[in-house]
N, C-alpha and C positions, 0 to 999 in steps of 0.2 A: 704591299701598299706603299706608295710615297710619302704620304703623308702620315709618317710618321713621329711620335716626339722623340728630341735629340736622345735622351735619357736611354733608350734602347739600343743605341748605339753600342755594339763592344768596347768600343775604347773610351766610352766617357763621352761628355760633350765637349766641341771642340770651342776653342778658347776665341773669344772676340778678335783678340791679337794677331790668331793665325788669320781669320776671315776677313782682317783689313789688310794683313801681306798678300795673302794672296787674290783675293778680289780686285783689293789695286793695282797688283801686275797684271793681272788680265784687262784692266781697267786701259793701262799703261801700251800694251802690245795689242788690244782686239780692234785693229785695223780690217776692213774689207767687209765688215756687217756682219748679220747674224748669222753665217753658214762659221764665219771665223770664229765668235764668239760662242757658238754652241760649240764649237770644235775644242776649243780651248776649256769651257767647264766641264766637257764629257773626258778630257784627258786631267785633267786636275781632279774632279770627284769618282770618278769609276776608275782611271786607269792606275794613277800614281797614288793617291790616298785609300781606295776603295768606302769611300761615303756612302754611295748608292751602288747598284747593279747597274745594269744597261737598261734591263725594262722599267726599273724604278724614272730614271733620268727620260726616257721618253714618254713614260706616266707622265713628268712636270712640262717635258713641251706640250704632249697634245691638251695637256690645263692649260696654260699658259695662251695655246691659241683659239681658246675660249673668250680671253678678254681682249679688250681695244686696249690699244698703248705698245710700246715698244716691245716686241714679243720677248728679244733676246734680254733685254734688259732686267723684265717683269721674271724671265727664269733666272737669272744672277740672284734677283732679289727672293724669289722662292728657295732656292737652293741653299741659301745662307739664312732663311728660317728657317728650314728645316732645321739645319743643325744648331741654331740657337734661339730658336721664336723671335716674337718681335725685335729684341734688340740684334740680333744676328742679321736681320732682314736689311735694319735701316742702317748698320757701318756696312753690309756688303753691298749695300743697293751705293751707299754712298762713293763708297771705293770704286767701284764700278764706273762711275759713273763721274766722279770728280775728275780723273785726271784728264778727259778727254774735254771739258768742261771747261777746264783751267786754259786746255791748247786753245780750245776755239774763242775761247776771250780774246784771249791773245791775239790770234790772228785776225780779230774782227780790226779790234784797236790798231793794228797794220791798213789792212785792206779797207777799211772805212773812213780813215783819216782824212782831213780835207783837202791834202795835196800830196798822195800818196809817190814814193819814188817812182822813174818810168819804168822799171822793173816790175813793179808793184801792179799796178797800172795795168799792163800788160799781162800780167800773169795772171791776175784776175780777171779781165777780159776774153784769155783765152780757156779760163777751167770752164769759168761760165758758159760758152759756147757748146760746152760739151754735157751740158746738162740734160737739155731734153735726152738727147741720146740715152745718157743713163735711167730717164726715167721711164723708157719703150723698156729697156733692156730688163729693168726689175720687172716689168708689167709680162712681160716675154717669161721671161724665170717662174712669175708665178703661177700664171695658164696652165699647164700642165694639172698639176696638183689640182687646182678646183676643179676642170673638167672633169677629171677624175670621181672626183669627190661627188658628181653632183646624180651620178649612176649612167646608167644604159637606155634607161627610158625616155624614148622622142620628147614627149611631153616636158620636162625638167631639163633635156638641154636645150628645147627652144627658149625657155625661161631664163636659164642661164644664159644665153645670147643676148638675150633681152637686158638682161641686169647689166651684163658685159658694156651692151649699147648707151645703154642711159648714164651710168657713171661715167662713162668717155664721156658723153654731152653733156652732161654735167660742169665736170673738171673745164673742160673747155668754154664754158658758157655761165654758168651759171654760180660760180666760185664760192662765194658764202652759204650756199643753202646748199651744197652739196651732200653736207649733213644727214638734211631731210632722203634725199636719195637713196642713199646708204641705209636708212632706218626703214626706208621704204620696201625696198628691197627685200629686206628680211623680214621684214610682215607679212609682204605679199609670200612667198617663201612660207612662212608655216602658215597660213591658213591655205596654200595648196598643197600642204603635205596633210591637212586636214587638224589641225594644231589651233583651230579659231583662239584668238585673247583672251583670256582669263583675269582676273586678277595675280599679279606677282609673273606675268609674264616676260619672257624676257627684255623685250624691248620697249617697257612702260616705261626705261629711264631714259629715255633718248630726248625726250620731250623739254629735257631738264637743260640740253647741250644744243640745246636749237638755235642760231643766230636771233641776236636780240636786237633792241637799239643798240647805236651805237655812241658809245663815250669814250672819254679822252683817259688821257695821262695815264698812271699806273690801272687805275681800273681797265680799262681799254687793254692796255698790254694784260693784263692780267687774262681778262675774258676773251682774248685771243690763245693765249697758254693754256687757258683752261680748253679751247675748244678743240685744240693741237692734242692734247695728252689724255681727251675723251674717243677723239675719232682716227684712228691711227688706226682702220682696219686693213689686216693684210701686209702691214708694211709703212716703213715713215711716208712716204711719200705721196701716200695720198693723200695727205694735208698739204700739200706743196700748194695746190691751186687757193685754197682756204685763206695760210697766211697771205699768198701773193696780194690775192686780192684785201686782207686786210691790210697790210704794211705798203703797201704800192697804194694803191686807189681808194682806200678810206681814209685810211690816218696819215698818209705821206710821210712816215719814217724814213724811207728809203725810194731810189731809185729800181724801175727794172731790172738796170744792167746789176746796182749793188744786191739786190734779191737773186740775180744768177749765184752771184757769188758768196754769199752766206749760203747757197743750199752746195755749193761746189766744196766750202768749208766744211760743212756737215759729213761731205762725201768721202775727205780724203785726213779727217779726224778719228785715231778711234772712240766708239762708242756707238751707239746708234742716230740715224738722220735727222730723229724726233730735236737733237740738239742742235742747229737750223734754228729754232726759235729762240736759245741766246745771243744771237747774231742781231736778229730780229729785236726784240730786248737791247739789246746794245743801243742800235740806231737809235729806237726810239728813247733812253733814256741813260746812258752810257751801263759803266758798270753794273751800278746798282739793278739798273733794268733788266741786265742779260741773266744776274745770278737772280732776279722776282721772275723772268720770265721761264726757266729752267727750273724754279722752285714748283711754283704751280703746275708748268706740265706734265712732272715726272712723280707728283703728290697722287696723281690716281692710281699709276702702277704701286704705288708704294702700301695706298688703302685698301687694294683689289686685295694684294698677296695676304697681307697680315689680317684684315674680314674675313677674306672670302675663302681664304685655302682651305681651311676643315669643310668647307662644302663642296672642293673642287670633283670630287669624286662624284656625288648627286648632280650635279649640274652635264658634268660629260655622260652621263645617262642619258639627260631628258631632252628629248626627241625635239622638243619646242626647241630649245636652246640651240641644237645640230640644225634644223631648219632651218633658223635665225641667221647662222651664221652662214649656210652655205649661201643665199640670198645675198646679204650684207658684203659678205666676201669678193663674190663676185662681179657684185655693182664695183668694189675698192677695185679691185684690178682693171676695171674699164679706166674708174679716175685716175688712177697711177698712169694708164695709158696716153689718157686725155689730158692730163695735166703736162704734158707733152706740150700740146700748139700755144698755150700761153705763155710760157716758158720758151720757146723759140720765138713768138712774136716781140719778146723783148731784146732781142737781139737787136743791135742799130746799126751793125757795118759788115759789108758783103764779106770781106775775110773771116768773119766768125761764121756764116754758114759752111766756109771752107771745113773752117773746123770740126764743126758739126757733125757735117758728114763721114771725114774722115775718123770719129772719133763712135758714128753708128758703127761705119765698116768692123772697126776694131772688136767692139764689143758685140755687137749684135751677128755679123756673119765671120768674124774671127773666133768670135767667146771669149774673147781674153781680160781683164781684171778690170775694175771700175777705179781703181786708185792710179792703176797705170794709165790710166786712158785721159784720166783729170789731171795729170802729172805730165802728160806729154803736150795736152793740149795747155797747160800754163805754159809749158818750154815754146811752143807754136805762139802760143799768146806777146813773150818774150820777145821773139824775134821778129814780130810782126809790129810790137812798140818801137824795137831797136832800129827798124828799117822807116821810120816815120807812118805807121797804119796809122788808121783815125779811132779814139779809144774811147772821147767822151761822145754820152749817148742823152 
């Protein structure tokens, strides 16, 4: 059983000290998203330490992709309860999580600035362009698995089509309420598995994360963060359409093109995507904004793990909750899909769909890496400033 208390441990419980050296190295090096960061805690606690076994550590992934929020993230921070309960939880959630945190301020405060160099400029113009691409590419990555998942029976994968379809339209259309979607989805989902709502069902709390009115200033950013680090199913990115359309077209934080480029930041920072919304946070209020908006979004994984964990075992039982999600799941991967045409419509100069495309080739019919492909299209972005391309949009 994973969840177990430290105390059982043969060697004792391990000390706060090591879980902030080594969480914040993984924090430091987990470039490339969650296949690299589970890769790096399955070699830190099973291989080189022996904390867990192998089935233990995949006991806390298939928990982990129980809840909404950053998956990789939510098991850094299980993993370091484990071995020390709640304070273990919050210096390894933090370490995890700070150093990537710290870059992408950083590089907002570069790439956001009001008269960025032409290097700058350009570099950003060209990651940007390469976004939607990555965001087919994760959508592509994660199809498999839920098809999978969803069985053999006609009936459930027309369903799963269906969810597939509406999250795409969704993301692409309907931006803030895509929420409701997602929620939908997994309703509809158990009461066709025959799961009708009950009390304490699972998806009674969605109602809480529903887009509201809309208000300014820290509140606003806030209830943007909070609605980021509620609905994060399947992957950061199906929040991508969510914030767009809040930071673009409600609050005017940012431009388009600057929204490519905080989610391009996100992309090629380690940690998880979900961090996109200190960028977000920046624009709209500098500093302070980006570290309130990264406070609130990353505050649910933090409450899930340290509530919820002694229950995660009952809950990967109940059938309602499996229902819920394979629904829910499958709607997110349409959005992660769909969140695609918005994100390419903010595009404003024909050489970034150059890029674009060449940067699907790369990823999508090469399979090659999401950091290299953001990395190449800045260098493209570069020389496409340095030759006089048109940059403001």
């Amino acid at each position: 059983m994973f969840l177990r208390p430290a105390r059982e441990l043969s060697e004792g419980p391990v000390s706060l000290a090591t879980i902030l050296r080594e969480w914040g190295r993984i924090g430091c090096i987990g470039f490339g998203g969650p296949p690299a960061h589970i890769a790096l805690l399955r070699r830190l606690c099973v291989t080189e330490r022996g904390w867990f076994s192998e089935s233990e550590l995949e006991d806390g992934i298939a928990a982990v992709n129980l809840l909404p929020g950053p998956a990789s993230t939510q098991l850094a921070i299980l993993c370091a309860w484990r071995l020390r309960g709640p304070a273990g939880a919050v210096v390894g959630g933090v370490s995890f999580i700070g150093p990537g945190l710290v870059l992408i301020l950083g590089l907002a405060v570069l790439f956001l600035s009001g008269h960025p160099p032409l290097w700058v400029a350009g570099a950003s113009a060209g990651a940007g362009a390469a976004v939607p691409a990555v965001a087919l590419q994760a959508a592509f990555g994660l199809a498999g698995a839920s098809w999978r998942r969803v069985g053999a029976a006609g009936t459930a994968r027309a369903r799963w089509a269906v969810y597939l379809a509406a999250g795409a339209a969704g993301a692409a259309t309907v931006g803030p309420w895509l929420a409701i979607i997602l929620a939908g989805a997994g309703v509809i989902e158990v009461i066709a598995r025959g799961g009708a709502g009950r009390p304490g069902h699972p998806h009674a709390w969605v109602a809480v994360a529903a887009p509201g009115a809309a208000v300014g200033g820290l509140a606003g950013l806030a209830w943007v963060a909070l609605k980021v680090g509620l609905f994060s199913y399947g992957g950061g990115f199906v929040i991508i359409p969510l914030m767009q359309h809040d930071a673009v077209a409600t609050y005017h934080w940012m431009t388009g093109s600057q929204f490519l480029s905080a989610v391009a930041l996100g992309q090629i920072t380690p940690g998880p995507v979900v961090q996109t919304v200190a960028v977000v946070g920046y624009a709209a209020a500098g500093i302070g904004g980006g570290l309130v908006a990264a406070l609130v979004a990353f505050a649910p994984s933090f409450l899930f793990v340290i509530a919820g964990g002694p229950h995660f075992d009952r809950l990967r039982s109940d059938a309602r909750v499996q229902s819920f999600l394979t629904g829910a799941g499958s709607a997110a991967i349409g959005a992660i899909a769909g969140s695609a045409i918005p994100l390419a419509m903010a595009l404003g100069h024909l050489w970034q769909a150059g890029v674009l495309v060449l940067a699907g080739l790369w990823l999508i019919a090469a399979r090659r890496g999401i950091v290299t492909a953001l990395v190449g299209a800045g260098a493209l972005g570069v020389m496409a400033a340095l030759a006089g391309a048109p940059l403001v949009h």
